[in-house]
C-alpha positions as semicolon CSV with decimal commas, in nm:
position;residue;x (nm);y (nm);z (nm)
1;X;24,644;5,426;2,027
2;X;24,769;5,224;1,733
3;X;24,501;4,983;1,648
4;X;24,784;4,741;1,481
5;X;24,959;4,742;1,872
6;X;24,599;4,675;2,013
7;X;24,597;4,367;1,794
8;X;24,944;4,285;1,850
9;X;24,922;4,278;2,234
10;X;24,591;4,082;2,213
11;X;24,765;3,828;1,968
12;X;25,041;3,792;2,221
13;X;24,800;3,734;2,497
14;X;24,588;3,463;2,323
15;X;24,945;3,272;2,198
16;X;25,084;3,249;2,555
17;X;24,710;3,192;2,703
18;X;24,715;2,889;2,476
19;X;25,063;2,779;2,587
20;X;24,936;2,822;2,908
21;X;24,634;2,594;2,853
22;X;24,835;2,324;2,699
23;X;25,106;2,300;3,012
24;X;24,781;2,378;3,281
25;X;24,576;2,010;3,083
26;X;24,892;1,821;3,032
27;X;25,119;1,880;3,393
28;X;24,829;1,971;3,655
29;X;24,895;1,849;4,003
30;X;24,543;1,779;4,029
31;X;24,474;1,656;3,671
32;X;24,736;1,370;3,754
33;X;24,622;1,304;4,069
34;X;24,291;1,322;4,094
35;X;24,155;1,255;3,748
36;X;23,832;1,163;3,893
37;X;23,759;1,502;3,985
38;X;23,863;1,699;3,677
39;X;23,872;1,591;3,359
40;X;23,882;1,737;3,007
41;X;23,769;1,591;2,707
42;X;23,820;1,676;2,293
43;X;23,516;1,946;2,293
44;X;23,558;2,101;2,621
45;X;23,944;2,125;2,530
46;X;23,790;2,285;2,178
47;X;23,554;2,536;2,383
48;X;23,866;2,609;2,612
49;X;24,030;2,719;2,295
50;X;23,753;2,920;2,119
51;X;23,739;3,111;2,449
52;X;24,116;3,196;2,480
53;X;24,138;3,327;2,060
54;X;23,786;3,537;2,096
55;X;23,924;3,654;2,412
56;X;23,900;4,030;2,198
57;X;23,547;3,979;2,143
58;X;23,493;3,898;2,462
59;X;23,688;4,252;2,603
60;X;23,455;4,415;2,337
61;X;23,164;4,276;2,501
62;X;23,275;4,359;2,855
63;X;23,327;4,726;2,754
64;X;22,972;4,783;2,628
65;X;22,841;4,668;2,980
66;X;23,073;4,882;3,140
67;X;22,942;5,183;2,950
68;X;22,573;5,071;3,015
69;X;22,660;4,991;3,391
70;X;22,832;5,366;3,420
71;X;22,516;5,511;3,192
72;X;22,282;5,330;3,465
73;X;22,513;5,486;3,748
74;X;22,460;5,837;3,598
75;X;22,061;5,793;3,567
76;X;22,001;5,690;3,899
77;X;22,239;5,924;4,058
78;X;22,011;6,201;3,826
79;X;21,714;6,069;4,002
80;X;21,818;6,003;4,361
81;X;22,056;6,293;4,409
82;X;22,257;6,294;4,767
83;X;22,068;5,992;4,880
84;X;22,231;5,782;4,577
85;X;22,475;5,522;4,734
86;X;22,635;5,420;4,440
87;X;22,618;5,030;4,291
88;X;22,670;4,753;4,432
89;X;23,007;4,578;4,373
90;X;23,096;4,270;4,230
91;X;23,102;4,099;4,583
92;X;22,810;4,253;4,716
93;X;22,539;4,208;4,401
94;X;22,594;3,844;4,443
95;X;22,405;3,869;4,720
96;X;22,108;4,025;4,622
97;X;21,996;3,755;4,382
98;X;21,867;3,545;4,648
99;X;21,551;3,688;4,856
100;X;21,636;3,873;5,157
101;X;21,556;3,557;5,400
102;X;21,815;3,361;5,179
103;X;22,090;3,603;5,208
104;X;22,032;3,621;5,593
105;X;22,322;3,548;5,809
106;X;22,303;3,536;6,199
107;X;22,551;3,565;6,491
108;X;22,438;3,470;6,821
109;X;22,654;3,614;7,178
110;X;22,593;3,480;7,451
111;X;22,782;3,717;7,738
112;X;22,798;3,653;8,142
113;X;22,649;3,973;8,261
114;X;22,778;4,065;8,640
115;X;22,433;4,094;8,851
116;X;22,538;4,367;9,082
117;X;22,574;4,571;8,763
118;X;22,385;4,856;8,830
119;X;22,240;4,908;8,473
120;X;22,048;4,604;8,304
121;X;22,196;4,403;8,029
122;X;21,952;4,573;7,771
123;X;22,053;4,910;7,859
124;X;22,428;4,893;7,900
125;X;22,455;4,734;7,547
126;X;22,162;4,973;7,361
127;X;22,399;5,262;7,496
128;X;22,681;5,084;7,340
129;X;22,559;4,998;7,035
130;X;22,409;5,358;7,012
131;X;22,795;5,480;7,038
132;X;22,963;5,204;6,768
133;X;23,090;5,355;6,474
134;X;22,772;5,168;6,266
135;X;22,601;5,467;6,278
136;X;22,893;5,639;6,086
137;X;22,874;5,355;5,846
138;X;22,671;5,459;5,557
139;X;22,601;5,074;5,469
140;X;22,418;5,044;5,806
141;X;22,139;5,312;5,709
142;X;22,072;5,226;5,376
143;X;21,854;4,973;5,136
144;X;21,912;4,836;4,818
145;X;21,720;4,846;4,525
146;X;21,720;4,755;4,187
147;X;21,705;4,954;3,815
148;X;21,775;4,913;3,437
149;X;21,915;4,584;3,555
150;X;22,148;4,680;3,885
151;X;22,097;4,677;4,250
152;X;22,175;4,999;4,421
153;X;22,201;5,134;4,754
154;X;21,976;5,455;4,903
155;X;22,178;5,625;5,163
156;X;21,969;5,760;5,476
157;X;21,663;5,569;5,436
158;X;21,678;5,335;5,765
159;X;21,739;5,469;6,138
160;X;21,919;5,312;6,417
161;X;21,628;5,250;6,639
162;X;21,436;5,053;6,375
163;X;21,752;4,834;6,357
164;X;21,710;4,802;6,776
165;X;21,498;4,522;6,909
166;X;21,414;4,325;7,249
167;X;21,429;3,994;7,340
168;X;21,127;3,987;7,489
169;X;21,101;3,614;7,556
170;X;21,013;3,431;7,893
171;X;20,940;3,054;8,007
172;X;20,618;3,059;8,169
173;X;20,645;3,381;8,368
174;X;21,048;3,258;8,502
175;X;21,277;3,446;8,545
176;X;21,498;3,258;8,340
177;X;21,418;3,189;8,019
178;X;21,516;2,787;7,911
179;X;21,732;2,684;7,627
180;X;21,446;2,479;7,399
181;X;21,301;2,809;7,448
182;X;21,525;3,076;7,375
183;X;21,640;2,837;7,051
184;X;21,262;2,849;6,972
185;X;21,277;3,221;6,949
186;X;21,579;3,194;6,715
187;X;21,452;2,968;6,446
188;X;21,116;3,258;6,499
189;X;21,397;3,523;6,410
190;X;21,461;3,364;6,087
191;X;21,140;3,424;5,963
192;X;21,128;3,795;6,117
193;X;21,177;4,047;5,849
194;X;21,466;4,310;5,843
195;X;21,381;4,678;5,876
196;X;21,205;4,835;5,590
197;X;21,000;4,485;5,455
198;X;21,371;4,296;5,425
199;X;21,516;4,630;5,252
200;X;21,757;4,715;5,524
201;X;22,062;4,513;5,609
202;X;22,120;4,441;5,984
203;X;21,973;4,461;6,293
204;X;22,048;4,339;6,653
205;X;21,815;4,178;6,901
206;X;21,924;4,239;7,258
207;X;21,802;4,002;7,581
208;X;21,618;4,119;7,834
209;X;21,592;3,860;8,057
210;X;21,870;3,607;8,126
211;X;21,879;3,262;7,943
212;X;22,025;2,895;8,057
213;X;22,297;2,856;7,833
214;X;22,463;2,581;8,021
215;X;22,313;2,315;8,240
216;X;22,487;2,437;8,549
217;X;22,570;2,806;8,612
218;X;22,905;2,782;8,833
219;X;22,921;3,139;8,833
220;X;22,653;3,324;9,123
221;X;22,768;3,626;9,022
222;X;22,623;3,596;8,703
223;X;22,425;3,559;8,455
224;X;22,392;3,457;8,050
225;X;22,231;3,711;7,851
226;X;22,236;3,676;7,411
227;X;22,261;3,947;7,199
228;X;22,177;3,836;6,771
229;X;22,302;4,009;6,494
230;X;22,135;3,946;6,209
231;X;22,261;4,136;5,862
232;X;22,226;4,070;5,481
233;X;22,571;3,921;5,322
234;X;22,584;4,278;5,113
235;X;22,661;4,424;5,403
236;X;22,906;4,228;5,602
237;X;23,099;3,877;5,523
238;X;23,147;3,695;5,808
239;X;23,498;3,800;5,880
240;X;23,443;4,139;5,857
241;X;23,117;4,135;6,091
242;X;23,305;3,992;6,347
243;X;23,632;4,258;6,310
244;X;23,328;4,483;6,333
245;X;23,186;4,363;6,618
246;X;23,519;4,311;6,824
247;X;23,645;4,696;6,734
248;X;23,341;4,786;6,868
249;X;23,240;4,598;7,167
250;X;23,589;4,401;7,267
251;X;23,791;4,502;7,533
252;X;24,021;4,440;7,334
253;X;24,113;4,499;6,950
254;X;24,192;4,341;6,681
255;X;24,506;4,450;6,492
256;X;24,540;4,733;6,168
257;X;24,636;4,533;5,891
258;X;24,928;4,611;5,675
259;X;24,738;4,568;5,350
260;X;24,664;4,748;5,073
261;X;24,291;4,840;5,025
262;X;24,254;4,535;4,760
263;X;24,353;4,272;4,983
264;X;24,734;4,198;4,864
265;X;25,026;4,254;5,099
266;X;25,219;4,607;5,112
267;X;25,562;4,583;4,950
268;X;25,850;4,825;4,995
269;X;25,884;5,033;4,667
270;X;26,189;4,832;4,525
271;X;26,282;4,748;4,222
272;X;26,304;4,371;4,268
273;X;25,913;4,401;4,460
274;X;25,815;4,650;4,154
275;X;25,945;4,325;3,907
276;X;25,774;4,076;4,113
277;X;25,441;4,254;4,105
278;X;25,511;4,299;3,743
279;X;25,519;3,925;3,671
280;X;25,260;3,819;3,886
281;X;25,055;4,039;3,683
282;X;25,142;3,956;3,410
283;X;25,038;3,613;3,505
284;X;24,713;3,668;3,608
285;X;24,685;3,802;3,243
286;X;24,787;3,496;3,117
287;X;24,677;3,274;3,281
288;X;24,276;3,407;3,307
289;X;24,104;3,268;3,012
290;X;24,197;2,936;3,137
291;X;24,070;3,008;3,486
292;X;23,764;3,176;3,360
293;X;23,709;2,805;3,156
294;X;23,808;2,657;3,471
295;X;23,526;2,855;3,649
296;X;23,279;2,716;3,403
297;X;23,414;2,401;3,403
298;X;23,385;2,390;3,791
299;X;23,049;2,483;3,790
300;X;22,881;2,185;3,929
301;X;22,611;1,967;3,830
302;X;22,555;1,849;4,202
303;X;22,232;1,583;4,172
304;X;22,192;1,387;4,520
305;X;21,913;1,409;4,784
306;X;22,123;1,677;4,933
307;X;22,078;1,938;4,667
308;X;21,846;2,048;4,357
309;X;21,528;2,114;4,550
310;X;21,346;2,430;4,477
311;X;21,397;2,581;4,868
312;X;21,110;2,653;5,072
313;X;21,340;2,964;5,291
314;X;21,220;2,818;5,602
315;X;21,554;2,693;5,796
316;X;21,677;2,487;6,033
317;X;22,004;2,478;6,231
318;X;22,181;2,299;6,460
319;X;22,504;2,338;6,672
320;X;22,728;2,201;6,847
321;X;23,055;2,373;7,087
322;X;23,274;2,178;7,282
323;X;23,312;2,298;7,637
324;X;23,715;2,267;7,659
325;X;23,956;2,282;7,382
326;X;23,999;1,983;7,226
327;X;23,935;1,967;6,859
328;X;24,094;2,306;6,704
329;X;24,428;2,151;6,877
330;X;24,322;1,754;6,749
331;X;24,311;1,939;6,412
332;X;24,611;2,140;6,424
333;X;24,822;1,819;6,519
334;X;24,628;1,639;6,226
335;X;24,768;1,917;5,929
336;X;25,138;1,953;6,069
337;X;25,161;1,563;6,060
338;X;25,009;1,537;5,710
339;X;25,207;1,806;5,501
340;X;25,082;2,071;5,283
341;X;24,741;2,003;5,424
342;X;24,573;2,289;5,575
343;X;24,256;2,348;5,868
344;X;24,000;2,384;5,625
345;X;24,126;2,050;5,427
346;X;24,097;1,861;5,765
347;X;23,746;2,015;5,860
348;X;23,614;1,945;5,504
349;X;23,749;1,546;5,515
350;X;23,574;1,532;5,854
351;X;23,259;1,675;5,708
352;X;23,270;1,465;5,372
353;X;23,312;1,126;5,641
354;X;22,988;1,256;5,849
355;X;22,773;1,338;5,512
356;X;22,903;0,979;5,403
357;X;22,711;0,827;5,717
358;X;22,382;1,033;5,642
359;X;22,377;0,934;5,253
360;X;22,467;0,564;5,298
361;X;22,168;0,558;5,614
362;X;21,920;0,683;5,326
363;X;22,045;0,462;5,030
364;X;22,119;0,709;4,762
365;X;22,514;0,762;4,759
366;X;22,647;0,991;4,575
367;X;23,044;0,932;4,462
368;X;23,111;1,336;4,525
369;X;22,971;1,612;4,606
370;X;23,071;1,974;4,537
371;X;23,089;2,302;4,813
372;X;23,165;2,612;4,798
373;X;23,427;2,697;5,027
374;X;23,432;3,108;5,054
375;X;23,759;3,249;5,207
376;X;23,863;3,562;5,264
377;X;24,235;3,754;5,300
378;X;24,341;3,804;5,634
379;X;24,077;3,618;5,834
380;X;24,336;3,492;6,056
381;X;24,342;3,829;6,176
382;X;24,081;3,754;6,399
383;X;24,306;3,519;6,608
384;X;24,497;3,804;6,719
385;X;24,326;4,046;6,937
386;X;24,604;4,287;7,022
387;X;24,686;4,298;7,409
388;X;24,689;4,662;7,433
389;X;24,327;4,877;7,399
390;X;24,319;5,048;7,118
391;X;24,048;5,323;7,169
392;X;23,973;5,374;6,771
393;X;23,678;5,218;6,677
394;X;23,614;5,090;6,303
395;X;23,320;4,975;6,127
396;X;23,456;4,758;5,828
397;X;23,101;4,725;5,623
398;X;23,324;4,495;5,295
399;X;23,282;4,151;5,112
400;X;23,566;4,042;5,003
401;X;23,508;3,665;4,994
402;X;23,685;3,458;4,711
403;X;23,534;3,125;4,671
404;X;23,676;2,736;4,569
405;X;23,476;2,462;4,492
406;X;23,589;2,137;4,619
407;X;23,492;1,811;4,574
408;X;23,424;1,605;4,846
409;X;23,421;1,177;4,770
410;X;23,113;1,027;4,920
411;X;23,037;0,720;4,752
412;X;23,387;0,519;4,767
413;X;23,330;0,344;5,104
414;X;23,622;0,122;5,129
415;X;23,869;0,488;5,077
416;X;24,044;0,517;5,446
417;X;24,034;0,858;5,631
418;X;24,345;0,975;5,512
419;X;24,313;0,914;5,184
420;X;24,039;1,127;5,175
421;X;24,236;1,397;5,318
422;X;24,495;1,357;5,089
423;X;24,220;1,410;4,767
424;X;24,074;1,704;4,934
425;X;24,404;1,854;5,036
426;X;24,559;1,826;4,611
427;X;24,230;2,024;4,542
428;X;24,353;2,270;4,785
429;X;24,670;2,300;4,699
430;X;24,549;2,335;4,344
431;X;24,314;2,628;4,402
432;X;24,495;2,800;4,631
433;X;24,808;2,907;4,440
434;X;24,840;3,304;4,439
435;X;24,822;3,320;4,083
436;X;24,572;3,116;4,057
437;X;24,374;3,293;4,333
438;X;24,408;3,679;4,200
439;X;24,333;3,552;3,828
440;X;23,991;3,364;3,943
441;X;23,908;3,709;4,167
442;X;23,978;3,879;3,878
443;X;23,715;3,692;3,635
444;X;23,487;3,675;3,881
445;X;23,474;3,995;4,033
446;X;23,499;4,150;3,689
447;X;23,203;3,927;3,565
448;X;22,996;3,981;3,871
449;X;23,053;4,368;3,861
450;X;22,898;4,439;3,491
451;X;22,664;4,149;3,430
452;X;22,311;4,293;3,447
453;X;22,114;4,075;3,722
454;X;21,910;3,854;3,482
455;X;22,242;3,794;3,316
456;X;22,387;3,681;3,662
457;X;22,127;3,501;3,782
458;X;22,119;3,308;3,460
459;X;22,497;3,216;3,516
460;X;22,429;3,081;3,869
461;X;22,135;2,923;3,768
462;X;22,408;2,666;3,552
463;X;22,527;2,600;3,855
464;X;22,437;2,282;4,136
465;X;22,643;2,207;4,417
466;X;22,508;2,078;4,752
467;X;22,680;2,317;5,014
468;X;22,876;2,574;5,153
469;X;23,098;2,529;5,395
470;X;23,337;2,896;5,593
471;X;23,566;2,846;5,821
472;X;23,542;3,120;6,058
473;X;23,874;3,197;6,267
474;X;23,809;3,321;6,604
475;X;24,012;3,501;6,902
476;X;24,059;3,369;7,228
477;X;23,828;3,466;7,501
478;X;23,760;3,818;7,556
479;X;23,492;4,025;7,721
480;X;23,296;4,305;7,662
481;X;23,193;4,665;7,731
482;X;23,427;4,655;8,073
483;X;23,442;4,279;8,166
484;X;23,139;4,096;8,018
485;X;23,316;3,790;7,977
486;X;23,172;3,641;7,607
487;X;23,122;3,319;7,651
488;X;23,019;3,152;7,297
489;X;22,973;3,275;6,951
490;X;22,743;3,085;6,718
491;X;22,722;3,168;6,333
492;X;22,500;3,048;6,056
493;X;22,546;3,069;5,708
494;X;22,301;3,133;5,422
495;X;22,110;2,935;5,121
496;X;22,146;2,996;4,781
497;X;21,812;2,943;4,586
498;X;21,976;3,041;4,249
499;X;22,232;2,725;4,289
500;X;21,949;2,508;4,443
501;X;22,231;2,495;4,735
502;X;22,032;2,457;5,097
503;X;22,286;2,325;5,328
504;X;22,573;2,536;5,484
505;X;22,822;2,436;5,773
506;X;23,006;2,720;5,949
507;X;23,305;2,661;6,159
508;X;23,385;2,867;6,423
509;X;23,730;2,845;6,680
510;X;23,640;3,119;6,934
511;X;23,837;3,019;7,265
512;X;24,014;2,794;7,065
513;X;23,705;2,568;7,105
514;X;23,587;2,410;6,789
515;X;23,201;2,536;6,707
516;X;23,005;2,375;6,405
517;X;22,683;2,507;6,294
518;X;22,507;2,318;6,046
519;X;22,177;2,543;5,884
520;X;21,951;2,352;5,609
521;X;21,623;2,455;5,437
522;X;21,361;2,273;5,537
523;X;21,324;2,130;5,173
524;X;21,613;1,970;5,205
525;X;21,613;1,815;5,570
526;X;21,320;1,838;5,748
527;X;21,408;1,691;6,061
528;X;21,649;1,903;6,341
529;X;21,749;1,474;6,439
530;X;21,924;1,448;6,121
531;X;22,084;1,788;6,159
532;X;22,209;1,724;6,497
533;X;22,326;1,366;6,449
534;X;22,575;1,508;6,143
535;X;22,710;1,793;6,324
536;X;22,809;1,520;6,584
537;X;22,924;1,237;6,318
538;X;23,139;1,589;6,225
539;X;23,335;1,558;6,576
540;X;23,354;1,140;6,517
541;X;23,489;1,169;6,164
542;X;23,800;1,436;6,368
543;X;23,850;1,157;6,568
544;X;23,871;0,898;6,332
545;X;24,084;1,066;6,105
546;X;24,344;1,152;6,393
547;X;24,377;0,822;6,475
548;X;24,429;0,745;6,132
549;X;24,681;0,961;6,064
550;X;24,873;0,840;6,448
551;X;24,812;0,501;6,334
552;X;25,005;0,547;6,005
553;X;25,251;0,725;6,185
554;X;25,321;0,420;6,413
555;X;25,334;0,243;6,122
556;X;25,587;0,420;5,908
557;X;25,809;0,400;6,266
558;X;25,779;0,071;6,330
């Protein structure tokens, strides 16, 4: 190719990248809006620059890691042979920077098992397990190691039945085990190894004896038996662990989605859809040395009692699930009356009016604080399980989380519920354009895939921020393995050591009953009290802000 059209195009891209900048710092929704969040000053706006007219260094620079990252593929797959699995992604090697016990995420079933069931609880779902497509899923029976500066995976080196374990615990001889107890054995389970010394990246503990979920059992018939997943975030985001887990064990299933392998929506071979997709590509190419500043710029400096602590991995988590719908509705009433406000925006005002409460009890406000808010395409998928069966089962072993920070206010105690919504909802609206989006999965997933680990873990070490908070879409009830009815789902996050982050909230709407899980190293809050009385202040702050936004509503009609 014409090295004088190389620098041409690359010319072209830094002058409209620039033009770009200038209207992205002068006429930003949330630069107007919300200067308090984001601002820009005379150096950063010089750095901003330097970054968009080296941008061909910069591609230079990229192109020698992805030689040495495809030299490194070639060497281990010399060494390894068959058993090679090929190196982690972009998504997944974030994942591995943190220990094993940090990357750790858990999902707790609780199902009503029928007692004139012939076969015991343990047995009926070992047999089913034994019959899921995991064991087709060459994810599922490998571990990941590391070399010349990337993890890998080693295909064939874990089997089934070391991923199979009993839960083996009793109260005192009964024949029901208690709550305090069975929650005992969970926060044990955190501390339990995965197979191989923490190499492999699931396994499932089954019950053996029944448990009291619920105070009162109305149901005779039956009893409430758990089943825990526990798998390493390389191996599953949240999303797709649960698509997993429904395909598998649902008597029902979810619905194929219409989507391309990457994530964006099919489109009929037009030429007005071929233009489109043109443009918005060409966007994304515009538009991603200012995102990739933005990414740095965004990288927070988080200092409150909340966050910065070196992380001790020991964890503890607290939950909460209403018992009738209530809340997902509360909130769904709450975003249609405020518009352009979403689900998450509502949850994350409620949660940034609870954390307010905890830091003003201690003293030491913060005015913000920053999470990470990880998302992923087509999560809402999991709120339809299709009312047909669909025999096919699918194991969907992907990460394909994109995340947004957002920053929460904390410290401004006379700002009203709303208002707080409306701050958190600009940021939303902000991060969440579709440009905006595929340009910062571009940087990122491009960065993250050739950056050597110590180069990675260097990056993340710039960064502070004092949690992470998923929303976690879930279907309405089902059952499973022929009319188990599944009564709750509870999910935990993980911790990040590299950002100092130890606190994580996941939000769960299984039933269409709200579920909040709050999990927090033990260096941060070492009290389950404190955990408990935010995850409850979380339900308060829903109700506070509803009325809020009815009040105001009253108001504007009267």
């Amino acid at each position: 190719m014409d090295t004088a059209y190389v620098h041409t195009v690359l010319q072209a891209w830094a002058v409209l990248s620039v033009l770009y900048t200038l209207v992205a710092v002068k006429y930003s929704h949330l630069m107007k809006n919300n200067p308090g969040f984001f601002t820009i000053n005379f150096t950063e706006f010089g750095w901003l620059l330097l970054i968009v007219l080296f941008a061909p260094v910069i591609t230079v620079f990229m192109l020698v890691l992805l030689a040495y990252r495809q030299l490194v593929r070639v060497l281990i797959k010399l060494k390894h042979g068959k058993d090679f699995g090929g190196l982690l992604n972009a998504a997944d090697a974030v994942h591995v920077l943190e220990t094993s016990r940090e990357s750790k995420l858990g999902v707790l079933f609780v199902l009503k098992y029928k007692k004139s069931n012939p076969t015991s609880f343990y047995q009926t779902f070992e047999n089913a397990v034994y019959s899921t497509s995991l064991i087709i899923c060459p994810k599922t029976r490998a571990i990941f190691q590391k070399s010349m500066g990337y993890f890998y995976y080693l295909k064939n080196q874990v089997t089934l039945s070391e991923c199979i374990h009993k839960i083996t615990v009793t109260n005192d001889g009964k024949k029901v085990t208690d709550k305090s107890t069975f929650m005992q054995f969970l926060h044990e389970r955190e501390d339990t190894p995965l197979p191989k010394d923490n190499a492999g990246l699931w396994d499932v503990f089954i019950g053996t004896n029944p448990i009291q979920w619920k105070s009162e059992n109305t149901d005779e018939d039956a009893d409430f038996y758990p089943i825990l997943f526990r798998y390493h975030h390389s191996l599953f985001d949240g999303y797709h662990l649960l698509k997993t887990i429904f395909n598998n064990f649902s008597d029902e299933r979810l619905p194929k989605q219409v989507t391309q392998q990457g994530g964006l929506p099919t489109v009929r071979c037009t030429m007005s859809a071929w233009i489109r997709s043109y443009i918005q590509h060409l966007g994304i190419i515009v538009i991603t040395p200012w995102r990739l500043f933005m990414l740095t710029k965004t990288l927070a400096k988080d200092c409150n009692m909340l966050c910065g602590k070196k992380l001790r991995n020991e964890k503890l988590f607290g939950f909460n699930i209403e018992e009738t719908p209530y809340y997902v509705d509360s909130i769904k009433t709450a975003k249609k009356k405020v518009p352009g406000t979403s689900f998450t925006d509502v949850v994350l005002t409620a949660i940034s009016m609870a954390l307010t409460k905890y830091f003003n009890a201690s003293g030491d406000v913060p005015s913000h604080i920053t999470v990470a808010t990880p998302e992923v395409p087509h999560a809402t998928n999991l709120l339809q399980i299709a009312t047909t069966r669909n025999t096919k089962k699918q194991s969907v072993c992907e990460n394909k989380v994109k995340f947004s920070l957002r920053k929460l206010p904390i410290g401004k105690q006379h700002m009203s519920a709303d208002k707080k919504l409306e701050l958190i909802s600009q940021q939303g609206s902000y991060f969440k354009n579709p440009t905006a989006v595929e340009a910062d999965y571009t940087v990122t997933h491009t960065l993250f895939a050739l950056l050597p680990v110590p180069m990675l873990v260097r990056l993340f070490n710039t960064a502070r921020y004092t949690a992470i908070v998923t929303n976690l879409p879930g279907p309405r009830a089902t059952s499973f393995c022929n009319g188990h009815s599944l009564q709750d789902i509870v999910a935990w996050s993980i911790s990040k050591e590299t950002t100092r982050t130890g606190i994580s909230f996941l939000i769960s709407t299984y039933d269409n009953r709200l579920g909040v899980t709050m999990t927090a190293d033990r260096a941060i809050i070492s009290r389950y009290e404190d955990i408990d009385s935010i995850v409850k202040n979380i339900y308060i702050a829903i109700d506070d802000l509803t009325n809020s936004i009815n009040h105001n509503d009253i108001a504007k009609a009267g």
